[in-house]
C-alpha positions as CSV (number, residue, x, y, z in Angstrom):
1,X,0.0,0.0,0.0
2,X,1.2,3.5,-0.6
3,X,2.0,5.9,1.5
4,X,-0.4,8.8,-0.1
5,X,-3.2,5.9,0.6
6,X,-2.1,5.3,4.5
7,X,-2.3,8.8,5.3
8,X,-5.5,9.0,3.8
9,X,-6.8,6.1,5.6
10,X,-5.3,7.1,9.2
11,X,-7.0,10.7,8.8
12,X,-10.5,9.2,7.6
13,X,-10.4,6.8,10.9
14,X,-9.2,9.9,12.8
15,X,-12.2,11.9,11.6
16,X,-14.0,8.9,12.4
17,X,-12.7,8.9,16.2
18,X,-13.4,12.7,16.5
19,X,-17.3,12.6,15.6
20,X,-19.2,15.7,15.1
21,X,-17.0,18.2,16.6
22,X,-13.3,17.7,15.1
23,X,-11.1,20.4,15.9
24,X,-10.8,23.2,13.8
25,X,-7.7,23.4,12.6
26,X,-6.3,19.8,13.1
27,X,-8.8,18.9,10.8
28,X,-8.6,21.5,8.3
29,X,-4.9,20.0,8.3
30,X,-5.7,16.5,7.9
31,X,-7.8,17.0,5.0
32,X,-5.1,19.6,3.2
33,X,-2.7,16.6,4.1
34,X,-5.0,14.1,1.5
35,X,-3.5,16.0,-1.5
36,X,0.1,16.5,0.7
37,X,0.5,13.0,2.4
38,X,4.0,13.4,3.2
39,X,3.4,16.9,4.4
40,X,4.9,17.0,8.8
41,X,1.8,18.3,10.4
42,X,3.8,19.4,13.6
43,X,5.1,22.2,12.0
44,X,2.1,23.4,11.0
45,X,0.7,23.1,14.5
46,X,4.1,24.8,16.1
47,X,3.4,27.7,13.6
48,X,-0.5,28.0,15.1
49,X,1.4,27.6,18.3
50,X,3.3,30.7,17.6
51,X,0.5,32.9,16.0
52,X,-1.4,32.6,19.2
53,X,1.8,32.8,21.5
54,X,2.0,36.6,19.4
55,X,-1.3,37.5,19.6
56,X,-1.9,36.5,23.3
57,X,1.4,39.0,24.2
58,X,-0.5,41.9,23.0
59,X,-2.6,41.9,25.7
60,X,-5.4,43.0,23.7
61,X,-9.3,42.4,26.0
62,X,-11.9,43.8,24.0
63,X,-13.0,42.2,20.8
64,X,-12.2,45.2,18.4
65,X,-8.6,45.3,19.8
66,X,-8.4,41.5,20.0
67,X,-9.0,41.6,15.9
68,X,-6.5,44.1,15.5
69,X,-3.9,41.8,17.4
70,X,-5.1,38.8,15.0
71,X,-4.6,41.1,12.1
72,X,-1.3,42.7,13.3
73,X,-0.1,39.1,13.9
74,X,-1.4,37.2,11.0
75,X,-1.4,40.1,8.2
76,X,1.3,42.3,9.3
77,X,3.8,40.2,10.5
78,X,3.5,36.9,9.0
79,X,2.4,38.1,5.6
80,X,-1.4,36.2,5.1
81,X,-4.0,37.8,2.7
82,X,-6.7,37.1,0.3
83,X,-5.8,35.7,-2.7
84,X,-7.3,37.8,-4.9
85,X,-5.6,37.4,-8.3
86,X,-5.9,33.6,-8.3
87,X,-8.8,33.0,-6.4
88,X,-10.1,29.7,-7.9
89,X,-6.7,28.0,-7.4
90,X,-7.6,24.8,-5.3
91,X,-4.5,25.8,-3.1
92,X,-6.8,28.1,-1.5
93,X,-9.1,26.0,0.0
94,X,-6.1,23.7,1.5
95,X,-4.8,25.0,4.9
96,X,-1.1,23.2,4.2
97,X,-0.9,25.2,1.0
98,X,-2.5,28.6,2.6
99,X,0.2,28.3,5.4
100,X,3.0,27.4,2.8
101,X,1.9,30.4,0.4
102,X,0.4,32.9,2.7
103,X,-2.5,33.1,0.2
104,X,-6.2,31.9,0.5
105,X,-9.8,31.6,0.8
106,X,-11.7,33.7,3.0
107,X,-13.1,30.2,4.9
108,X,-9.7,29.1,4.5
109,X,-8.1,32.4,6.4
110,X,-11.2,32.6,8.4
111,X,-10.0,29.0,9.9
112,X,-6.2,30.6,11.2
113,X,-7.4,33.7,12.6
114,X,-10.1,31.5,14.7
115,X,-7.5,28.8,15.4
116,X,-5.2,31.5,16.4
117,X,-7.3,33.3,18.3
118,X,-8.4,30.0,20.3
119,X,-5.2,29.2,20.7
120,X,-4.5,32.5,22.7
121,X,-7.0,31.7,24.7
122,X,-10.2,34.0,22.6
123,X,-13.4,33.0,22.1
124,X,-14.0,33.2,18.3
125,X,-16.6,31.6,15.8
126,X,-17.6,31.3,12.0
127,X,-20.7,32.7,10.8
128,X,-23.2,31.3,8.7
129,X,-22.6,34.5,6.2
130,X,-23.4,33.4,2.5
131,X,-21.3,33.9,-0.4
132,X,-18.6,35.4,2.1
133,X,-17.0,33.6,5.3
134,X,-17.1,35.5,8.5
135,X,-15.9,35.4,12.0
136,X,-17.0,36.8,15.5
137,X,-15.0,37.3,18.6
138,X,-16.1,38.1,22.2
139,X,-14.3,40.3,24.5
140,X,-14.1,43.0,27.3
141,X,-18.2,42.2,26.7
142,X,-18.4,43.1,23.4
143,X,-18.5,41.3,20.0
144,X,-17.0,42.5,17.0
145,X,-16.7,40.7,13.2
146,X,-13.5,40.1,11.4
147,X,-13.7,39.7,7.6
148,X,-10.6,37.7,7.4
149,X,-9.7,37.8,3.4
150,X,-9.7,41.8,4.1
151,X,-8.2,41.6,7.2
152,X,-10.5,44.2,8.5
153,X,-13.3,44.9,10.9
154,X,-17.1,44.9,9.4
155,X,-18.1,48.1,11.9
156,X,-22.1,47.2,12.1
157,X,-24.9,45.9,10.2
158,X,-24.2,48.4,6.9
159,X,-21.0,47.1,6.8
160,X,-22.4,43.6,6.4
161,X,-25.3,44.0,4.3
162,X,-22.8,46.3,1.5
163,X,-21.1,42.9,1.4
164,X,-23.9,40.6,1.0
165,X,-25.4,43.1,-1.8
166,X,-22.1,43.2,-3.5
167,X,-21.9,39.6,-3.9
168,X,-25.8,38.3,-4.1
169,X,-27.4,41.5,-5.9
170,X,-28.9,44.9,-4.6
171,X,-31.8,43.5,-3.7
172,X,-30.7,40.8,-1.5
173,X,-32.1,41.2,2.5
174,X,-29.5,40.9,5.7
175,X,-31.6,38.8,8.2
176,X,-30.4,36.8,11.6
177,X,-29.4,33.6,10.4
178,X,-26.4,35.6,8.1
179,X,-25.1,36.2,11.7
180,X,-26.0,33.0,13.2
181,X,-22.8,31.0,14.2
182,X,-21.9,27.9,12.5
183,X,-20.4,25.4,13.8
184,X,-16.7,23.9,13.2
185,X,-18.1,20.8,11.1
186,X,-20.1,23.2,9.0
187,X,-16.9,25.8,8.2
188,X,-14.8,22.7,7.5
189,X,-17.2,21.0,4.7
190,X,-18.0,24.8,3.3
191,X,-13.8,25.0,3.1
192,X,-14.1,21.8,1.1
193,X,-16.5,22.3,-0.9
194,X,-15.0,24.6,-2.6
195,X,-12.8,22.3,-4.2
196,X,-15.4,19.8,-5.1
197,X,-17.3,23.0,-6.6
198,X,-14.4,23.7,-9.0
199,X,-13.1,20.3,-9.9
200,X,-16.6,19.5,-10.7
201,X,-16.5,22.8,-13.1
202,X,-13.7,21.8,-14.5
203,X,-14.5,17.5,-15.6
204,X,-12.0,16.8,-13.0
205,X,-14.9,14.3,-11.6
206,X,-12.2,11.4,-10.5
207,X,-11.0,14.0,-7.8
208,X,-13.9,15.3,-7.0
209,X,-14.7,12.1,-6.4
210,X,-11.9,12.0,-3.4
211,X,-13.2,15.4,-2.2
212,X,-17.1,14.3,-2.1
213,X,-15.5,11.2,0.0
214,X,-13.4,13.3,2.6
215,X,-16.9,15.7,3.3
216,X,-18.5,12.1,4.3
217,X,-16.1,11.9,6.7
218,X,-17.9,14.9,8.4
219,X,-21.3,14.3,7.2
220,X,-21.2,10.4,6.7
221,X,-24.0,9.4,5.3
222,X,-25.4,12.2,4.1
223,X,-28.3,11.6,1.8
224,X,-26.9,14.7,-0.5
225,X,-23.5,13.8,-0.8
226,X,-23.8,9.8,-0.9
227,X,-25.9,10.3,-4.0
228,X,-23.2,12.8,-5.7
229,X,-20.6,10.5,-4.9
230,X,-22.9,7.8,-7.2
231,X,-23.8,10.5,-10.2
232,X,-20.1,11.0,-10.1
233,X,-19.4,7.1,-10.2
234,X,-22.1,6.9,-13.2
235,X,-20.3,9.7,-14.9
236,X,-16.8,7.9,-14.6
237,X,-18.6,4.6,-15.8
238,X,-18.5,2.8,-12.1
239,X,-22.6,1.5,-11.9
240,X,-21.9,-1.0,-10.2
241,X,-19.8,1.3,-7.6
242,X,-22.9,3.7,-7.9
243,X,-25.2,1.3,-7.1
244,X,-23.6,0.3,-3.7
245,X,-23.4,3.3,-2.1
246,X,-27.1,3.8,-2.8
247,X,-27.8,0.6,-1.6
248,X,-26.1,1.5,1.8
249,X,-27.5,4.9,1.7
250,X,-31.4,3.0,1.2
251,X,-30.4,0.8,4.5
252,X,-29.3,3.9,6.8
253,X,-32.3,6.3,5.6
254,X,-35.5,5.9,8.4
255,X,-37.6,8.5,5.9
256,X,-40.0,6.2,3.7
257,X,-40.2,8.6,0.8
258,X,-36.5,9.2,0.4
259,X,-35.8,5.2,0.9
260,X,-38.6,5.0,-2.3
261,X,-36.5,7.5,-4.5
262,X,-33.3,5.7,-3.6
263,X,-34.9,2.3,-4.4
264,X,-36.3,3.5,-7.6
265,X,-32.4,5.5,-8.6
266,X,-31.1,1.7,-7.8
267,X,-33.3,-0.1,-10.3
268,X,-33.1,2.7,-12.8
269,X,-29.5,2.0,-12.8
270,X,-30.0,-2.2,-12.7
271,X,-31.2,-1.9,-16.1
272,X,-28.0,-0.6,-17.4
273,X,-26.0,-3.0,-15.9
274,X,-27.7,-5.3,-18.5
């Protein structure tokens, strides 16, 4: 066996020991490590290590001044921003390349400054924000938002609704739930699926394949994602391989209606095994 295909193994049973609630940022490093498996994670955890180390010496008690330590620390010093120019590359939505090239996604940047700021000891959280990742600290009993591709502060609710009409229209509402937080599991599969978005844009279907797999590792089972993983399979000629991840999917499900329309995909797809 190779060793790409241990590492990928040992981090899917890891993922497996760690549930619902993985931690941020060792996961976001296991799953970047699937595309880098002979990458040394404990580097990558000493430099997260560090980051907090320098933001924790500044001291900093309310949330607006906690944010400008992240920034000062991450930005400033260490050289992170938005990638901008290259946006699309799959690099930025892997955490091992986003460390290595000081480039990324917002979610991807989102995930170090909350992982930094955790590990200094901060209270921090994603937000459910469309289009646009977000994140919230507490402190000195305020709360203040950090967009983290900008490495800036979004000042109040103008701030945030400018950026949601920017990227979903002029006509598009701010409501509650774009502040709601969301929870580590939910950030890592939205960091993910931006690869699976763009390979799937681009025919690379075999590796999106491997992406659709590593999101079941933090939604297994998902009715959604199992039944991608099999149009993909179709698509790269695997029925058969289609047709058995259905037919786990139809034993798992407990709703009637949605066991029906599995049954019926699995028959539809019988026939063409004739």
């Amino acid at each position: 066996m190779s060793g790409s295909r241990r590492s990928v193994g040992d981090d899917g049973a890891w993922f497996a020991r760690a549930g619902t609630s993985p931690d941020l940022f060792e996961a976001a490093l296991r799953l970047g490590r699937c595309d880098h498996p002979d990458a040394d994670l404990a580097r990558y955890r000493a430099h997260l290590e560090a980051l907090g180390e320098e933001a924790r010496a500044s001291g900093a008690t309310t949330a607006t001044g906690r944010i400008e330590a992240l920034v000062a620390t991450i930005a400033d010093r260490h050289g992170y921003a938005g990638d901008a120019e290259h946006y699309d590359d799959l690099a930025n939505a892997n955490l091992i390349d986003v460390v290595d090239r000081k480039r990324g996604l917002p979610v991807a940047l989102g995930i170090l400054y909350i992982a930094t700021a955790r590990a200094a000891g901060w209270r921090m959280e994603g937000l459910a924000f469309p289009h646009h990742f977000l994140a919230r600290i507490e402190g000195g009993g305020e709360r203040a938002i950090l967009d983290p591709f900008a490495g800036r502060v979004i000042a109040d609710a103008a701030g945030l609704r400018a950026i949601l009409r920017r990227l979903a229209g002029g006509e598009a509402q701010l409501s509650p739930a774009h502040t709601a937080a969301a929870s580590d599991r939910a950030i890592l599969l939205r960091l993910i699926n931006n690869q699976r978005t763009r390979l799937l844009a681009s025919g690379r279907n075999e590796a999106a394949l491997h992406v659709i797999e590593r999101m079941l590792w933090l939604a297994p089972g998902d009715p959604s994602l199992v039944g991608e993983a099999a149009e993909v399979e179709v698509g790269l000629g695997r029925i058969g391989g289609a047709i058995r991840r259905l037919e786990a999917l139809s034993l798992a499900v407990d709703d009637a209606q949605l066991k029906r329309r599995i049954d019926a995909d699995i028959q539809r797809l019988r026939t063409r095994l004739n």
